[in-house]
N, C-alpha and C positions, 0 to 999 in steps of 0.2 A: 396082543391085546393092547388097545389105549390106555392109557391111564385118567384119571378122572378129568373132566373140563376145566383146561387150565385158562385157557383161553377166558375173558371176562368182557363184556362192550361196557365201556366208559363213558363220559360224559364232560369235555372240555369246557370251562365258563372266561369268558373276558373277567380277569381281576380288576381289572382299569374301569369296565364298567359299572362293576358289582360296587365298588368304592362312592363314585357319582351316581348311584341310582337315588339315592336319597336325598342328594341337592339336586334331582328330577332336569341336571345337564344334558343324560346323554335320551336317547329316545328307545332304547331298546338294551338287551341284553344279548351278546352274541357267542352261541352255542356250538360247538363241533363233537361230531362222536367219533372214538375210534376205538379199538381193541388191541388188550394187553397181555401178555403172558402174566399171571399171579406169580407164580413161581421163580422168574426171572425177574420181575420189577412189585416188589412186594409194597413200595411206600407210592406214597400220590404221584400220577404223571402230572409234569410240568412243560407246555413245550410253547411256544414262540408262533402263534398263526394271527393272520391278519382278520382284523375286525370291522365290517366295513361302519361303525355305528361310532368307533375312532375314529376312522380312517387313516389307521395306521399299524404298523406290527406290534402287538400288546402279548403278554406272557397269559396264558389261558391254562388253567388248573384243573386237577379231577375234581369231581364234587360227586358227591354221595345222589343215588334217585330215590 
């Protein structure tokens, strides 16, 4: 038997952008989703993907849906 769904989809946000959305710099907000084991990584994923709204590699956060 499985155990319950540990498995969860998340939701990555550009930090870099979410900082300049309010001096209205950048043009957008850039999203990625991925999925995490709960169990194994219990605190926010952090990881490092590229933004094309930078255009650059910015550190992108969980954030809550």
């Amino acid at each position: 038997m499985a155990k319950a769904d540990l498995r969860v989809t998340i939701t990555l946000e550009c930090t870099s952008c979410t900082l300049h959305s309010a001096d209205k710099k950048s043009t957008g907000i850039s999203r990625y989703t991925t999925r995490k084991n709960k169990h194994n990584t219990p605190i926010r994923l952090e990881l490092k993907k590229f933004c094309p709204y930078c255009y650059k590699h910015t550190l992108h956060g969980e954030i809550k849906k």
